[in-house]
PDB file of N, CA, C, O and CB in Angstrom:
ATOM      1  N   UNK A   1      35.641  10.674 -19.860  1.00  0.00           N
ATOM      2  CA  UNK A   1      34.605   9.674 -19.927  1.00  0.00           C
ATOM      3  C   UNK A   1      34.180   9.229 -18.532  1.00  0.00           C
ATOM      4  O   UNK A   1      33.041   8.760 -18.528  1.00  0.00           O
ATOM      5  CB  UNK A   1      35.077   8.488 -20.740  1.00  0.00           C
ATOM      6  N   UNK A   2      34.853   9.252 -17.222  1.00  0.00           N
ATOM      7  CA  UNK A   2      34.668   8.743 -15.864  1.00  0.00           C
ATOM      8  C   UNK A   2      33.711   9.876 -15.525  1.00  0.00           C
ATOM      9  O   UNK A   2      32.690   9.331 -15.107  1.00  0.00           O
ATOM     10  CB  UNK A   2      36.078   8.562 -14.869  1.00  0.00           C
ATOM     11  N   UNK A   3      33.604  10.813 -15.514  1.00  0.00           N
ATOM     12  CA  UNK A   3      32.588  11.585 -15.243  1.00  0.00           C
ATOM     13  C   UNK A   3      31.058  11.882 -15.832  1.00  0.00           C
ATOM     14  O   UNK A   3      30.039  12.463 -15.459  1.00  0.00           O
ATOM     15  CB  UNK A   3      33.151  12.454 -15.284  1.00  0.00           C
ATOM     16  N   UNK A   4      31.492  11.180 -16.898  1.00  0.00           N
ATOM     17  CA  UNK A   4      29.833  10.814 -17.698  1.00  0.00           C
ATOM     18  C   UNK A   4      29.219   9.671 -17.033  1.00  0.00           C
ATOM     19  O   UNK A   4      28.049   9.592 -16.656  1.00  0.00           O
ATOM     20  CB  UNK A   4      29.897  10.295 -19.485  1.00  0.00           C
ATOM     21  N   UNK A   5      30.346   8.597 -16.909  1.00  0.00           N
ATOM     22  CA  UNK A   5      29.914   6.927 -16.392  1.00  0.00           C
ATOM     23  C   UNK A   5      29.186   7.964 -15.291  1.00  0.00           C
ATOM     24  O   UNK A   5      28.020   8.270 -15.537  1.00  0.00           O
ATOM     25  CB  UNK A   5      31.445   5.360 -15.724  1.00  0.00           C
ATOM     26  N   UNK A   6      29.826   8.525 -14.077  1.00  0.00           N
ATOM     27  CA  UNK A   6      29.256   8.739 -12.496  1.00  0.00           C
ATOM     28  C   UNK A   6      28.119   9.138 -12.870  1.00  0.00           C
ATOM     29  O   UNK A   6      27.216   8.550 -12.276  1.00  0.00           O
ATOM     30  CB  UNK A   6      29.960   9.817 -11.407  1.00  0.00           C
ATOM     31  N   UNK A   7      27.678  10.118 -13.829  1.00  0.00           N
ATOM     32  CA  UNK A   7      26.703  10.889 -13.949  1.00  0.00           C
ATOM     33  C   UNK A   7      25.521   9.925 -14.049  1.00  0.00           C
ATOM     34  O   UNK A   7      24.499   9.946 -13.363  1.00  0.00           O
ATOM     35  CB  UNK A   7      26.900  11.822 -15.040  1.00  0.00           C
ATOM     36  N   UNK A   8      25.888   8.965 -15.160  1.00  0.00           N
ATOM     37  CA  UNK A   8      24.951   8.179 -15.436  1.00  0.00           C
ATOM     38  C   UNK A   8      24.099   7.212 -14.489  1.00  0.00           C
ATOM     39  O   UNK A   8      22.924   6.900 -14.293  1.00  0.00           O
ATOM     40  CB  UNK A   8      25.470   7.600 -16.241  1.00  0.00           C
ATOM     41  N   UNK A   9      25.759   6.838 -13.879  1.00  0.00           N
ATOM     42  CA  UNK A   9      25.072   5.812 -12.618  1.00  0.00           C
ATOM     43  C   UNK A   9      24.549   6.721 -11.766  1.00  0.00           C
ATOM     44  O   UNK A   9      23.329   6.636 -11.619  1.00  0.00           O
ATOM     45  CB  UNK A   9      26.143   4.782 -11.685  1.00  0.00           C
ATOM     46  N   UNK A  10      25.028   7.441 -11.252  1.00  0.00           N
ATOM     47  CA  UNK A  10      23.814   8.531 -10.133  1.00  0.00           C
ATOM     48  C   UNK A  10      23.065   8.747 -10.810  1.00  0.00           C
ATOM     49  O   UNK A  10      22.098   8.222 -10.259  1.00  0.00           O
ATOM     50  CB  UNK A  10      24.100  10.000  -9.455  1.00  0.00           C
ATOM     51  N   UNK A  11      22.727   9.154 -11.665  1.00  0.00           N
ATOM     52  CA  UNK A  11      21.254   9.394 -12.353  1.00  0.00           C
ATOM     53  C   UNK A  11      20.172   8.061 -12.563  1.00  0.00           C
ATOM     54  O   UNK A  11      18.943   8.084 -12.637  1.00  0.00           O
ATOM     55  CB  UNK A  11      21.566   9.998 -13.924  1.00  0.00           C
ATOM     56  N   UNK A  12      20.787   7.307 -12.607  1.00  0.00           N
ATOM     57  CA  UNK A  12      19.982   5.941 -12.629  1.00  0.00           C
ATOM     58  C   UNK A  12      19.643   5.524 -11.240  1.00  0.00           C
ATOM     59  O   UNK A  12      18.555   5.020 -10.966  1.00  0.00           O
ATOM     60  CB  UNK A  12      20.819   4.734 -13.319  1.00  0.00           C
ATOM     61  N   UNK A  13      20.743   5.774 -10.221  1.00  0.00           N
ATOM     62  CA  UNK A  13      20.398   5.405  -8.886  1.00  0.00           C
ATOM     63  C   UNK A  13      18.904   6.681  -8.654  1.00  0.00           C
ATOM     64  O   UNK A  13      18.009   6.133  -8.010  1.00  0.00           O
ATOM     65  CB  UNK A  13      22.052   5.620  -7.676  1.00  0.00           C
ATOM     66  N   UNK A  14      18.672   7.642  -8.911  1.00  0.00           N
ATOM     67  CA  UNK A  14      17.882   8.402  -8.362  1.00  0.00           C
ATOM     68  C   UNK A  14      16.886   8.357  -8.576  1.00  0.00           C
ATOM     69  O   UNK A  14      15.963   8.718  -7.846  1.00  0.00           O
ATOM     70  CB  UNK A  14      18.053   9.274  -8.397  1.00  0.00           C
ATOM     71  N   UNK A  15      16.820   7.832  -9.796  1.00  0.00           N
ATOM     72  CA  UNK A  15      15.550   6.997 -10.571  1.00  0.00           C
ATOM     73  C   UNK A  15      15.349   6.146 -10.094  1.00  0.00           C
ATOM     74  O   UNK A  15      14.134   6.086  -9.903  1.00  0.00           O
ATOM     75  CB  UNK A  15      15.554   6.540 -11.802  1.00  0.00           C
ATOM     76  N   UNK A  16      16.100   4.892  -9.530  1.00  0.00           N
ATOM     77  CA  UNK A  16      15.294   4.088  -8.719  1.00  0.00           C
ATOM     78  C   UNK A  16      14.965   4.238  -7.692  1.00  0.00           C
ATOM     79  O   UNK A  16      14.202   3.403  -7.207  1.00  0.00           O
ATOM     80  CB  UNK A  16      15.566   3.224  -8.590  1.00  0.00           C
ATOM     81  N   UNK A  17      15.438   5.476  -6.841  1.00  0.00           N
ATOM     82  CA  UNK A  17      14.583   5.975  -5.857  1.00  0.00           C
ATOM     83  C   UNK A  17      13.776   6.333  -5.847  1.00  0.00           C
ATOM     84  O   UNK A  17      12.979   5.852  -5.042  1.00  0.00           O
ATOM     85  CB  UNK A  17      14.737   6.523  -5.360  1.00  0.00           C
ATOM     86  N   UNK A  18      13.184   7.814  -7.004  1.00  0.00           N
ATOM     87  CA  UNK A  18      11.901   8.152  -6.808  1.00  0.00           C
ATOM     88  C   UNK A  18      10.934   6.868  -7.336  1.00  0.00           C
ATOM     89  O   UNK A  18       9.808   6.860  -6.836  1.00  0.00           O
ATOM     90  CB  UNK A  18      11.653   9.542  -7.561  1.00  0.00           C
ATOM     91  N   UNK A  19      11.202   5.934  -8.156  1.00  0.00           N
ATOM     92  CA  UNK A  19      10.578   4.713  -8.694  1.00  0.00           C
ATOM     93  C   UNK A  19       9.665   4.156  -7.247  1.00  0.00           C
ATOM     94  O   UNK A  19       8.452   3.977  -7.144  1.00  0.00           O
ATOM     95  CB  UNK A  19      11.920   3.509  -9.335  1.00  0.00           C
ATOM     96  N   UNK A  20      10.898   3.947  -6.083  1.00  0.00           N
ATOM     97  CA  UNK A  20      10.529   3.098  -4.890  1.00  0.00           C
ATOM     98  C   UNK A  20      10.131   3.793  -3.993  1.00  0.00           C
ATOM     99  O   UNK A  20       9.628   3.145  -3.076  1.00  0.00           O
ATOM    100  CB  UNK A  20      11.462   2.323  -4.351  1.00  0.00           C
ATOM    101  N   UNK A  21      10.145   5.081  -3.836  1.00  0.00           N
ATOM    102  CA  UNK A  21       9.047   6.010  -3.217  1.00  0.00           C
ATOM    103  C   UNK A  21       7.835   6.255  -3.706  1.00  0.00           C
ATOM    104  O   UNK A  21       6.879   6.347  -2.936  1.00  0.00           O
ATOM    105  CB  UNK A  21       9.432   7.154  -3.100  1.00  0.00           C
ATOM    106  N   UNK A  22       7.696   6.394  -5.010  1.00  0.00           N
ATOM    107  CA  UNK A  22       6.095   6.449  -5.433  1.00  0.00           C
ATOM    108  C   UNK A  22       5.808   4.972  -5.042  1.00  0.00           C
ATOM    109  O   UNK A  22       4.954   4.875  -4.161  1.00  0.00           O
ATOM    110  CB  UNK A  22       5.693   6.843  -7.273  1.00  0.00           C
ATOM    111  N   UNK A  23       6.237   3.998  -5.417  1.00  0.00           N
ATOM    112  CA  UNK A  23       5.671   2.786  -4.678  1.00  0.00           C
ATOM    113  C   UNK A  23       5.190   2.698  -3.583  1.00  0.00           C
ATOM    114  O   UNK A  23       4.108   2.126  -3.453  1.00  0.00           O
ATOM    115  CB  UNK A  23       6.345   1.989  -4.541  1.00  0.00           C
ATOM    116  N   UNK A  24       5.621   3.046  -2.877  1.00  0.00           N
ATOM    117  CA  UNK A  24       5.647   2.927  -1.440  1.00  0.00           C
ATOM    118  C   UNK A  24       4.445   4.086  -1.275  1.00  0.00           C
ATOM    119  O   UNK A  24       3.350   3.591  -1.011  1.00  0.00           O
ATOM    120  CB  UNK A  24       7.293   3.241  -0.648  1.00  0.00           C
ATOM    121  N   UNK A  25       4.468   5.462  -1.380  1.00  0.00           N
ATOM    122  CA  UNK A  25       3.092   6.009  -1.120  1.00  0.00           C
ATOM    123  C   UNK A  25       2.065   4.990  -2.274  1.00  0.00           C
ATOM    124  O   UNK A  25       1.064   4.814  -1.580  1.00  0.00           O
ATOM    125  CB  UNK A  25       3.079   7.954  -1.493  1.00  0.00           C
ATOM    126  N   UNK A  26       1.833   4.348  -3.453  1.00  0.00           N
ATOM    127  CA  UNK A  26       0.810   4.166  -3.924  1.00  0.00           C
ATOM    128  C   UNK A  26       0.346   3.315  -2.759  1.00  0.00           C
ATOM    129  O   UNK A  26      -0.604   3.791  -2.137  1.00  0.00           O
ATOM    130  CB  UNK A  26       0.836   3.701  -5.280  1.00  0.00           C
ATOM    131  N   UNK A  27       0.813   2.176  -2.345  1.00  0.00           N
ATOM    132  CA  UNK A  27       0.987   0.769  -0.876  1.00  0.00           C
ATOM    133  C   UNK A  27       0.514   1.886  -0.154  1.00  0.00           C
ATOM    134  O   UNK A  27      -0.584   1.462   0.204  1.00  0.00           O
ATOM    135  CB  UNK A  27       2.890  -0.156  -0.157  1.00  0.00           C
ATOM    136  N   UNK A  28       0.619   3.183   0.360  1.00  0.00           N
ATOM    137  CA  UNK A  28      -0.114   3.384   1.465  1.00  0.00           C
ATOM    138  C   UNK A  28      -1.283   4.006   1.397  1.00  0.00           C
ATOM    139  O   UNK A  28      -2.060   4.183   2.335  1.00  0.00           O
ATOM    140  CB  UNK A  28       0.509   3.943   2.258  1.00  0.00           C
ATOM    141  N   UNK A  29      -1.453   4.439  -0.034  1.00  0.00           N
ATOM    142  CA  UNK A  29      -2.723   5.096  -0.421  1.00  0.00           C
ATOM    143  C   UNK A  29      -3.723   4.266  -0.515  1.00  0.00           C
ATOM    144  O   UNK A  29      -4.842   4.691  -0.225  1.00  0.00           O
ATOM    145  CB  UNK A  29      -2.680   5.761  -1.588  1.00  0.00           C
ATOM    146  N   UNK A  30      -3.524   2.639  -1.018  1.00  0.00           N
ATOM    147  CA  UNK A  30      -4.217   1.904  -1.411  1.00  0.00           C
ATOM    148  C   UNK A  30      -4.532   1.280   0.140  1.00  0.00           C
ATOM    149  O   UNK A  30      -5.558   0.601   0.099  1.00  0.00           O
ATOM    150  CB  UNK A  30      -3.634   1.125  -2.589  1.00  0.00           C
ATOM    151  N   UNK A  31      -4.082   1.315   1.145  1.00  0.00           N
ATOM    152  CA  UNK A  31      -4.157   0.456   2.162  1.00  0.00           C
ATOM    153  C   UNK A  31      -5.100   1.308   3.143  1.00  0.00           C
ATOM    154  O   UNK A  31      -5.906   0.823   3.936  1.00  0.00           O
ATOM    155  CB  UNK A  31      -2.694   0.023   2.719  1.00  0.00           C
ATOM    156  N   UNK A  32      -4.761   3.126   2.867  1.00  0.00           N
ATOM    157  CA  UNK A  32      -5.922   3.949   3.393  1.00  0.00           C
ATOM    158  C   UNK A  32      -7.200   3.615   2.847  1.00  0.00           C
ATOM    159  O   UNK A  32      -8.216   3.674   3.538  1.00  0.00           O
ATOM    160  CB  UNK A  32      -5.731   5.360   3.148  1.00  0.00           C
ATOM    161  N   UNK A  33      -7.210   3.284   1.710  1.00  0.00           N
ATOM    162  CA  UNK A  33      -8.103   3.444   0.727  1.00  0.00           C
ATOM    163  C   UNK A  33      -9.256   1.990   1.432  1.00  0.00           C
ATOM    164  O   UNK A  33     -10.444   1.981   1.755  1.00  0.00           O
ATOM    165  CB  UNK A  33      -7.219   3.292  -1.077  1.00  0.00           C
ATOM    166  N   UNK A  34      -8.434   1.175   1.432  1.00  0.00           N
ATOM    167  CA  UNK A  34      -9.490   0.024   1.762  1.00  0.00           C
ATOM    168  C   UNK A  34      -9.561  -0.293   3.563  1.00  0.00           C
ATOM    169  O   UNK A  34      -9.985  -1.298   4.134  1.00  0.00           O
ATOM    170  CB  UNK A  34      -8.906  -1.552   0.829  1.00  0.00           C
ATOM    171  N   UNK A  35      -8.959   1.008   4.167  1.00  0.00           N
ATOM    172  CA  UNK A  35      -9.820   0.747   6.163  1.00  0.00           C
ATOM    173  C   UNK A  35     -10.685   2.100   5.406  1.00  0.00           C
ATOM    174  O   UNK A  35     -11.323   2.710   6.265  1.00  0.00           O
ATOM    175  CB  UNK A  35      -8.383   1.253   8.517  1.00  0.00           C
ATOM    176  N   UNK A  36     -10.840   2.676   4.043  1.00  0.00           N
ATOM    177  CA  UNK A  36     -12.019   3.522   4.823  1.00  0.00           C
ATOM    178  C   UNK A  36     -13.149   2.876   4.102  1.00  0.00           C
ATOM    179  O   UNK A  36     -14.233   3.333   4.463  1.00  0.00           O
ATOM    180  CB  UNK A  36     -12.016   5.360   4.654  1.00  0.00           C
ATOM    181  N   UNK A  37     -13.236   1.750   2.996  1.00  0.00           N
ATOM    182  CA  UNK A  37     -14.272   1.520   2.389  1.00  0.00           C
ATOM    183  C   UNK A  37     -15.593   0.981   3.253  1.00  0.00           C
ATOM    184  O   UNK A  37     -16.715   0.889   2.757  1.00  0.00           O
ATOM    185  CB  UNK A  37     -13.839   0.691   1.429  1.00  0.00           C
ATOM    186  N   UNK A  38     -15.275   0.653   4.586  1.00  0.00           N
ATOM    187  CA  UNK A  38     -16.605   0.070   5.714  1.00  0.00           C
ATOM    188  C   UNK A  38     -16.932   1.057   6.394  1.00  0.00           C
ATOM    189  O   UNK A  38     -17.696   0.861   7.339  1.00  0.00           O
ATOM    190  CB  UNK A  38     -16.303  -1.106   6.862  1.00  0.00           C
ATOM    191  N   UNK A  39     -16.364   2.648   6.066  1.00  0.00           N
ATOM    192  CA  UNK A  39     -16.950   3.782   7.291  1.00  0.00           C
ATOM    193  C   UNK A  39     -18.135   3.942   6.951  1.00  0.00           C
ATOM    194  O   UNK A  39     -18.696   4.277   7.994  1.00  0.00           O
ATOM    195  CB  UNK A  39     -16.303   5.303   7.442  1.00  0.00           C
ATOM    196  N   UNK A  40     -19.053   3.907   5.956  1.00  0.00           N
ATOM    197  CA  UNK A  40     -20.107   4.628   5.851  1.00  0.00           C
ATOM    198  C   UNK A  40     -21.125   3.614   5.953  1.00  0.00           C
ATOM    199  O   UNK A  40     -22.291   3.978   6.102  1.00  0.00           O
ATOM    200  CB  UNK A  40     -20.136   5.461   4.685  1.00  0.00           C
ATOM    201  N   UNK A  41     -20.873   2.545   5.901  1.00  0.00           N
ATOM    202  CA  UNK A  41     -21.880   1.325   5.985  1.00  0.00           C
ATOM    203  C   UNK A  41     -22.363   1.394   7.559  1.00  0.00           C
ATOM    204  O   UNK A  41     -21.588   1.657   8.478  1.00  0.00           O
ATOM    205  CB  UNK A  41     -21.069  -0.305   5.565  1.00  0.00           C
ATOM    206  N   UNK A  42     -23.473   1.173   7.690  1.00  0.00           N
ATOM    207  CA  UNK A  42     -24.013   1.318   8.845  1.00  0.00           C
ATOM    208  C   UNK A  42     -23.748  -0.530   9.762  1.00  0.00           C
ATOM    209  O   UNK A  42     -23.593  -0.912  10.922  1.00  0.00           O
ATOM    210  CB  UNK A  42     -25.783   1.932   8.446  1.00  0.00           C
ATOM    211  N   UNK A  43     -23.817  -1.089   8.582  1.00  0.00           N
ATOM    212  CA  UNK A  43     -23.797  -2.548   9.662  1.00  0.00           C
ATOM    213  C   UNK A  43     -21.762  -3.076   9.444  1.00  0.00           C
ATOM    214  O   UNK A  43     -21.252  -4.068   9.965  1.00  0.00           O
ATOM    215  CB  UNK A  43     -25.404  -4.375   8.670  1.00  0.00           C
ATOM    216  N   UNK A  44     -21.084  -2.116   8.610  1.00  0.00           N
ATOM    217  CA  UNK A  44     -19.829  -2.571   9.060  1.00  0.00           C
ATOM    218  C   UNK A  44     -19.331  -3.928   8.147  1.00  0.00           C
ATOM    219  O   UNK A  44     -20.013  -4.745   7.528  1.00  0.00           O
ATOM    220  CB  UNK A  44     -19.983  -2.894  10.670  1.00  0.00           C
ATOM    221  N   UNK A  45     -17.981  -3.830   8.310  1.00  0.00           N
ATOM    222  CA  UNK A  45     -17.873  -5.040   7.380  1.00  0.00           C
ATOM    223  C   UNK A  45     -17.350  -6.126   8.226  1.00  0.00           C
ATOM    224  O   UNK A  45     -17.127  -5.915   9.418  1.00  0.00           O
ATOM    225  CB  UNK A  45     -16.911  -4.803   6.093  1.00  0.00           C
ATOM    226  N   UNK A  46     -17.130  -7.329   7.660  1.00  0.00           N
ATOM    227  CA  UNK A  46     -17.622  -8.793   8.843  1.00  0.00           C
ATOM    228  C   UNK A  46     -16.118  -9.134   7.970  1.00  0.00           C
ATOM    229  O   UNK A  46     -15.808  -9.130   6.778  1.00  0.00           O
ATOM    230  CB  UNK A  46     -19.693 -10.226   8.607  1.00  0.00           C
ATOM    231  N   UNK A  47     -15.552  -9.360   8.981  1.00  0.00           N
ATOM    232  CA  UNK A  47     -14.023  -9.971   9.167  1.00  0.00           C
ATOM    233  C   UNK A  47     -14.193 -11.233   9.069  1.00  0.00           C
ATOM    234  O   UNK A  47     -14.123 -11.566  10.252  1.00  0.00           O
ATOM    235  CB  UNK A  47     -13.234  -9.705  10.509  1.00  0.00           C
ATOM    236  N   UNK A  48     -14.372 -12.193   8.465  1.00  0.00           N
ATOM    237  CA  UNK A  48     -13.959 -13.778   8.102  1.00  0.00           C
ATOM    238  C   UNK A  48     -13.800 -14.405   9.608  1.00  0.00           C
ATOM    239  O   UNK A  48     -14.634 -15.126  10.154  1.00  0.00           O
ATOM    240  CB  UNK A  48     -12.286 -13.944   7.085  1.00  0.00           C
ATOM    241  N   UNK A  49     -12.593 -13.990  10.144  1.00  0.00           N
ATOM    242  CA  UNK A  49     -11.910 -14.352  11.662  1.00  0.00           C
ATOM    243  C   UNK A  49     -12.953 -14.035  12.786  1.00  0.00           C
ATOM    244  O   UNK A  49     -12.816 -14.635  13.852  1.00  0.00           O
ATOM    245  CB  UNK A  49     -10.440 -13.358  12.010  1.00  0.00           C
ATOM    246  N   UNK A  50     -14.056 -13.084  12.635  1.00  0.00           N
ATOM    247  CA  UNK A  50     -14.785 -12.763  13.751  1.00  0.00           C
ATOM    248  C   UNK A  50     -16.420 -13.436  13.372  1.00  0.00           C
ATOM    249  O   UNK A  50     -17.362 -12.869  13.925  1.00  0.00           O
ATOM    250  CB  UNK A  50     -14.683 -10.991  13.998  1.00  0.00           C
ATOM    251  N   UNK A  51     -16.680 -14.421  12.602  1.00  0.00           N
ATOM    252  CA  UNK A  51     -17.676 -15.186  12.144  1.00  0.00           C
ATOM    253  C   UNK A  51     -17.648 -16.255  13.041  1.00  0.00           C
ATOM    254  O   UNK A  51     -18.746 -16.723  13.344  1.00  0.00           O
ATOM    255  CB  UNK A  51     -17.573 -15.555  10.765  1.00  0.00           C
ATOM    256  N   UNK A  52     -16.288 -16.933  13.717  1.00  0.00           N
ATOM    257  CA  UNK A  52     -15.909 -18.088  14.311  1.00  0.00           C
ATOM    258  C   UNK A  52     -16.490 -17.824  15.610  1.00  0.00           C
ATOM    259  O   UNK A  52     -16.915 -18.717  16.344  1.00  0.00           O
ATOM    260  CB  UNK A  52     -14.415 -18.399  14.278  1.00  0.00           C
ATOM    261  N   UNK A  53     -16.499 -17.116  15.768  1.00  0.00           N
ATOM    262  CA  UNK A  53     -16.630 -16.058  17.721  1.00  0.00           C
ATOM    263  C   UNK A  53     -17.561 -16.973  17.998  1.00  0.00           C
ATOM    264  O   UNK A  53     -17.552 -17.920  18.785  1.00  0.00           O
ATOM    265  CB  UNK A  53     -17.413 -13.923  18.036  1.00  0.00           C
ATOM    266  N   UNK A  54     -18.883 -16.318  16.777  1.00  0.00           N
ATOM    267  CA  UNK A  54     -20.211 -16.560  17.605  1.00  0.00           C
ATOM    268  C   UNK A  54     -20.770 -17.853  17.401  1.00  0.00           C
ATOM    269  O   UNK A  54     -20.240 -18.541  16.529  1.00  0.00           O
ATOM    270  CB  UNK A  54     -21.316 -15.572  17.263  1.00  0.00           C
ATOM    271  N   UNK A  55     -22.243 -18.568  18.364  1.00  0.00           N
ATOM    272  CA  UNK A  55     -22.273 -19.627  17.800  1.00  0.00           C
ATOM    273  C   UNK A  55     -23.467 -19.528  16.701  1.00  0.00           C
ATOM    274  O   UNK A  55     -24.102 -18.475  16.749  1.00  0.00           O
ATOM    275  CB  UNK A  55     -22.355 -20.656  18.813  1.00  0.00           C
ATOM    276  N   UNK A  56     -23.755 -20.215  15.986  1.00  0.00           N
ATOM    277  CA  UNK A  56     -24.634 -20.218  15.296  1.00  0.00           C
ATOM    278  C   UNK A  56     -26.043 -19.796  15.201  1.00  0.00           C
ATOM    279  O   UNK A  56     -26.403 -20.001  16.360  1.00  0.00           O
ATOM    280  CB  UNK A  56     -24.541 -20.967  15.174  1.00  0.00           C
ATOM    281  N   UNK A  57     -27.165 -19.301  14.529  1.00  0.00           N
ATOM    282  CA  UNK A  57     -28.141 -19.005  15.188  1.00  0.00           C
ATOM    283  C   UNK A  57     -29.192 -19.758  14.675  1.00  0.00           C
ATOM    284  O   UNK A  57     -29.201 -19.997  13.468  1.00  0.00           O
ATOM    285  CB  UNK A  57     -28.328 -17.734  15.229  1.00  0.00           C
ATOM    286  N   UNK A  58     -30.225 -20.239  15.518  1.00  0.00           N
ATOM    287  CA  UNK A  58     -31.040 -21.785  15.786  1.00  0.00           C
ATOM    288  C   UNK A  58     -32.011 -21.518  14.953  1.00  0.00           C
ATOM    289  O   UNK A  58     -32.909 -22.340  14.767  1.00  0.00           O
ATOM    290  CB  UNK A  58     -31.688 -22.260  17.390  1.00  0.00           C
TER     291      UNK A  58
END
């Protein structure tokens, strides 16, 4: 029976590995995914933080 338990628990540990590796590429697919959504726009996308820069226009 001790050799079924190991089996089991390593088999469960490996599963939560590939579990937390596909995670981890979906997090980087999704994070490629949204620096490329402003490449094709010609005027670019406007960062919240870089609105403050300038001053207002009259």
């Amino acid at each position: 029976m001790y050799e079924y338990e190991l089996y089991r628990y390593i088999s469960a540990e490996l599963i939560r590995r590939a579990d937390a590796e596909r995670e981890i590429g979906r997090a980087r697919l999704a994070r490629r995914t949204a620096r490329r959504t402003g490449r094709g726009d010609p005027e670019g996308k406007v960062v919240e933080a870089d609105r403050a820069r300038f001053a207002p226009a009259a």
